[in-house]
C-alpha positions, 0 to 999 in steps of 0.5 A, spaced: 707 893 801 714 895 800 717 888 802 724 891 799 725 895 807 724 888 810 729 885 805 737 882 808 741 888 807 748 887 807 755 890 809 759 895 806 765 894 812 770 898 807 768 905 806 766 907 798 766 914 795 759 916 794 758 920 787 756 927 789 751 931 784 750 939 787 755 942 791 756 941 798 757 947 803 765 946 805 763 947 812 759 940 812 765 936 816 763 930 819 760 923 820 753 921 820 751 915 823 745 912 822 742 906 825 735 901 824 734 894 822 737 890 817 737 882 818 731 879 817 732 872 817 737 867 819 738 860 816 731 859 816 729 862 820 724 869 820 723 874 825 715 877 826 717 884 826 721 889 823 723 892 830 727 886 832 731 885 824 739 885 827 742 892 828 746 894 822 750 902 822 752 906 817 756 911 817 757 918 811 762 921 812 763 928 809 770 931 808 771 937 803 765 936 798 766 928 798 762 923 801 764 916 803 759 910 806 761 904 810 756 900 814 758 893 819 752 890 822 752 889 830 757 884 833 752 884 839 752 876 843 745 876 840 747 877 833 753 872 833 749 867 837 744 867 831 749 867 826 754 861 830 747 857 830 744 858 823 738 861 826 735 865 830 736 862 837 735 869 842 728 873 842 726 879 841 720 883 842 716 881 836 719 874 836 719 869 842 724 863 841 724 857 844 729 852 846 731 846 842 727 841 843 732 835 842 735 839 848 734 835 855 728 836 860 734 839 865 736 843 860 729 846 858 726 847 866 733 851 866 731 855 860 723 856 862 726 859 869 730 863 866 726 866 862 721 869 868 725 874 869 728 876 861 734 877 860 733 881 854 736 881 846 743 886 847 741 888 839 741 895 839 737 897 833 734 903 834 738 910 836 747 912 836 747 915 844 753 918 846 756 918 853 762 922 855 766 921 849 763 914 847 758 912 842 753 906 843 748 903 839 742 903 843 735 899 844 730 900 850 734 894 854 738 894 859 744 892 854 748 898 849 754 896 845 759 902 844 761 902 838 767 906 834 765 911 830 770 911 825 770 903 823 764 901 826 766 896 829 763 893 835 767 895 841 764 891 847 757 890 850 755 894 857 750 893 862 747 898 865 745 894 871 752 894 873 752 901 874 744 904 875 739 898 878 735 899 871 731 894 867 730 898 861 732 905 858 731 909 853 734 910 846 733 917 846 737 921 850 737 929 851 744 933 851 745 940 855 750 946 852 756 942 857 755 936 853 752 932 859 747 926 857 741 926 861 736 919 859 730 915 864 730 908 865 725 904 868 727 899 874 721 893 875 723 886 877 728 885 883 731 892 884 727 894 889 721 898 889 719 899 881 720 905 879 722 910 874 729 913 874 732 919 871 740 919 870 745 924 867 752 921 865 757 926 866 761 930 859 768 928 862 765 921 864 770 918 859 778 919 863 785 916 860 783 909 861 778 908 855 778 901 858 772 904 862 765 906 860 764 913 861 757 909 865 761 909 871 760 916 873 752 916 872 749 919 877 742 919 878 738 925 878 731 922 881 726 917 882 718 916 880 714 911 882 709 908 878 702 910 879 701 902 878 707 897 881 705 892 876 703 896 869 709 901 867 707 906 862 712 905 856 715 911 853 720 911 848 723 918 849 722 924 854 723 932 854 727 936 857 728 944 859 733 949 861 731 947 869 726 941 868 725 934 866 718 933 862 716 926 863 708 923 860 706 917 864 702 914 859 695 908 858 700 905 853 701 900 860 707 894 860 703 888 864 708 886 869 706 879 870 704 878 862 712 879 861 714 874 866 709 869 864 709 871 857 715 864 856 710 859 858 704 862 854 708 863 848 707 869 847 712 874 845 713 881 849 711 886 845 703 883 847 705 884 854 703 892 852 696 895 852 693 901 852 688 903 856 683 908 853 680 910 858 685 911 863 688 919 863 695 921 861 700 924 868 705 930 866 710 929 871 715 935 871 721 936 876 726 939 877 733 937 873 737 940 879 734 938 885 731 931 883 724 935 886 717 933 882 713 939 882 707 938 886 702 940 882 697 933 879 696 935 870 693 929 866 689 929 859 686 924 856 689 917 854 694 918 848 699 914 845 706 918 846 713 915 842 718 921 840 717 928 843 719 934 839 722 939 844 720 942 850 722 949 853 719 955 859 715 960 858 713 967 862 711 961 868 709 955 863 711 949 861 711 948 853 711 942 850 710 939 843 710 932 842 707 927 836 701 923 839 697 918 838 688 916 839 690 909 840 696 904 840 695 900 833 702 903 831 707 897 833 702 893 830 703 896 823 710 893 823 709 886 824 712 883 817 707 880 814 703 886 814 709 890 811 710 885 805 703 886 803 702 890 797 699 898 798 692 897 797 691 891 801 695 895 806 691 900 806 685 896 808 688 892 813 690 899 817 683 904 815 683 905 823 690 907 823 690 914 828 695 919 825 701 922 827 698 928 830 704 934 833 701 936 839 703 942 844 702 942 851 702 947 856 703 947 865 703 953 869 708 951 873 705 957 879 698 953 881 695 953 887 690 950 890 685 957 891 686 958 883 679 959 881 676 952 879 674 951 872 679 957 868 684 955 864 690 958 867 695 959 860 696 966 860 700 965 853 698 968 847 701 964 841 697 957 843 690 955 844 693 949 848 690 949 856 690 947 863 683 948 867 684 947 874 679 942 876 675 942 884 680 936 886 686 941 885 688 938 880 689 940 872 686 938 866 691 939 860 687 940 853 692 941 846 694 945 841 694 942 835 701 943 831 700 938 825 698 931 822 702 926 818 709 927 821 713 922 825 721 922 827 721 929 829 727 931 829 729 940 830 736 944 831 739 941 837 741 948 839 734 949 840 734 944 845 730 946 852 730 953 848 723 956 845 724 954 837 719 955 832 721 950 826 721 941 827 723 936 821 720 929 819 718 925 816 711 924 812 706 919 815 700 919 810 698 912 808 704 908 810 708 906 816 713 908 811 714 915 809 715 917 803 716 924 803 720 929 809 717 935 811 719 942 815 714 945 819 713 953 821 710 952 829 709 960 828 704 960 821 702 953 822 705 951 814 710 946 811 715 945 806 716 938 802 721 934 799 718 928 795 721 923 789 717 917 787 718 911 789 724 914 795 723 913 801 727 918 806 730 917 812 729 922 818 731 928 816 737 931 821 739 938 821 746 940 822 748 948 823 752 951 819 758 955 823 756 961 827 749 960 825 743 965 828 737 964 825 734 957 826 734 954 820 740 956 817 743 949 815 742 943 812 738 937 812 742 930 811 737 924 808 739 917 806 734 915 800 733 909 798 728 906 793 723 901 790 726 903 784 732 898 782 734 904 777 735 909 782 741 907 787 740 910 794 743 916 796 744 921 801 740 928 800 743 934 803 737 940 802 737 947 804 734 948 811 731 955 810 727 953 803 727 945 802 731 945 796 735 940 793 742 943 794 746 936 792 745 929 793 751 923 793 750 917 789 752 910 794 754 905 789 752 900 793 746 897 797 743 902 803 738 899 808 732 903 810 734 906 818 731 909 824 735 914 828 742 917 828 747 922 830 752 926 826 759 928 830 762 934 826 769 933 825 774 936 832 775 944 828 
């Protein structure tokens, strides 16, 4: 496999110029910050999985026809532990660490009993969340780390606990056209009755005093119970329309009581997650404005759900489009030792990987109890997805399937919350790892490809070109990087409309392969 991704990256803290080949359109003004995994070991020490690496940011930034990058890793309490102790002394989800057995026995009782309920890692590997007008590296924990968006440097650690009784959040927030930033979290251990909870942080949250975190003025919109107190549904994202929030209350359950012991038996958390194939999957639906859940019971059956790709309504529905999974064998996928392993050992380890599949679901928001039994009560014309009423009242919802082999969606967020017809990603045929992006048409069921031997691109962003009308009309901003060690690792600029190469900025230095990111175009 491509051990080069699980490789140590390194810093780049002072911008370098990127050598530009092409043109880039003179409007493409602002900075793209990208974040993921890029510290692999300390000292001795090794992690199990490449989802608990250190977080390391980078920043192009694209200013007339030029292109610089800078990168700094995370300076999260986490990050200097680990370097201060020459080794990795904090857990992650795929790595349990346990205390120094020279330590006294005092010390390490103290340590056991602090670990029932955890404390988790505030190393925010996985998104860039703007609150108000501040920028945070995000994971799925109750920490985030604002960041400067200019230096990347590490402003300092803020704990949603101490604003909104939350144990884990989302790193995948929506945006509305006001600038509002609406995310969920879960509250499980010693904040009342478990919970989901669905909050929204003001635009002008953040006020003269930049001293304050703009979290100080979360309000929260709503709270849904778990249909199980002590086994959570995971979700990693959420989807949202014009008046409604789309929430998937899936059988890729957390064992409450697994995560609590998982010290004492010696297992990390990431084996406290189980999927329960033959659970069924809730659609919760409620209304951004009131907080109200809409009354109606939807299921389908059992799915794996990580990245939503867009949601909007429709003469009376609810449309939803999402990248799912028949199980959850994904997360294993990327345990270390399996990603080092060459492509055809890889391949045989991970015959029984279920694809990526673009799946669009469809909620008729007027049901009632007296609709006929047995008839699918989708009256759109453009999708086969269904929603059957059942004898118990509730509706049993069947997909439309959009396309196979893409992950990390990604669309025009203009089109956020609004019917749309194109998404953006990345290629997953025969590894974890993709090695081409794609644009898929919903309406013709087609796609378009990028491709280079022996590169891998990052997940495609589309950025608008100024006063854009159609959809598509932009550019889709990639970071490359390769196996190759001749090809240094550049950010690919491609023509939104036809997926062709229009420019593609040579970094001369070392680049990390990344997870998710922002672009904030410059103030006009």
């Amino acid at each position: 496999m491509q051990s080069f991704i699980a490789k140590n990256g390194n810093e780049t803290p002072e911008p370098v110029k990127a050598q530009v080949k092409g043109s880039l359109p003179s409007w493409l003004q602002g900075t793209l910050l990208r974040n993921g995994p890029g510290l692999f070991s300390v000292g001795d020490s090794e992690y199990n999985h490449w989802f608990d690496g250190s977080s390391l940011i980078h920043s192009f930034t694209f200013s007339n026809g030029e292109v610089s990058y800078r990168s700094k890793f995370l300076k999260s309490d986490t990050y200097k532990r680990n370097i201060k102790a020459n080794r990795i002394v904090v857990s992650e989800f795929g790595t349990m660490v346990y205390p120094d057995p020279c330590k006294n026995i005092f010390a390490r009782t103290a340590t056991h009993l602090s670990n029932i309920v955890p404390n988790f890692t505030d190393n925010n590997l996985i998104n860039i969340i703007r609150y108000g007008n501040d920028y945070y590296a995000s994971s799925e924990v109750n920490y985030i780390n604002q960041i400067d968006p200019d230096t990347l440097e590490t402003v300092g650690r803020v704990n949603y606990r101490n604003h909104i009784a939350l144990n884990l959040a989302t790193a995948h927030p929506h945006y509305d056209d006001e600038g509002n930033t609406y995310n969920m979290g879960t509250a499980i251990i010693g904040l009342g009755r478990p919970k989901y909870i669905i909050f929204k942080v003001p635009a002008k949250a953040t006020g003269k005093d930049q001293k304050k975190p703009a979290l100080r003025q979360v309000q929260q919109i709503c709270s849904i119970p778990f249909r199980s107190a002590l086994f959570p549904g995971y979700f990693h994202s959420f989807g949202m329309t014009e008046n409604y929030i789309v929430f998937v209350e899936q059988p890729f359950k957390l064992d409450i009581v697994k995560l609590a012991t998982a010290y004492f038996r010696g297992v990390n958390w990431g084996s406290c997650l189980k999927f329960d194939e033959k659970d069924t999957t809730l659609f919760h639906i409620i209304d951004r404005k009131t907080g109200k859940k809409i009354s109606a019971h939807y299921y389908a059956d059992a799915l794996v759900v990580f990245h939503h790709i867009n949601a909007y309504e429709e003469n009376g529905h609810v449309v939803f489009d999402m990248i799912t999974y028949k199980d959850s064998n994904l997360y294993n996928m990327f345990y270390l030792h399996n990603m080092k392993k060459d492509t055809n050992a890889f391949i045989q380890t991970n015959q029984d990987f279920s694809p990526p599949v673009g799946q669009r679901f469809v909620l008729p928001l007027d049901v009632h109890k007296e609709s006929p039994k047995g008839t699918n009560l989708v009256t759109l014309t453009d999708t086969s997805a269904e929603a059957v009423m059942q004898e118990d009242g509730s509706v049993y919802c069947k997909p439309d399937n959009i396309f196979v082999g893409m992950e990390l969606p990604g669309i025009n967020y203009k089109f956020n919350a609004r019917k749309y017809r194109y998404f953006y990603g990345s290629r997953l045929e025969w590894s974890p790892h993709p090695n081409k992006i794609a644009k898929v048409d919903i309406a013709t069921r087609t796609h378009l490809e990028w491709y280079q031997e022996n590169c891998y691109p990052s997940e495609p962003v589309f950025v608008a070109s100024p006063g854009a009308v159609e959809e598509d009309d932009g550019v889709i901003l990639s970071s490359v990087v390769s196996s190759d060690p001749d090809i240094t690792p550049f950010m690919l600029v491609l023509n939104a409309k036809t997926f062709e190469e229009i420019a593609r900025a040579s970094i001369p230095t070392t680049v990390h392969m990344d997870l998710h990111g922002l672009f904030i175009p410059d103030a006009v």
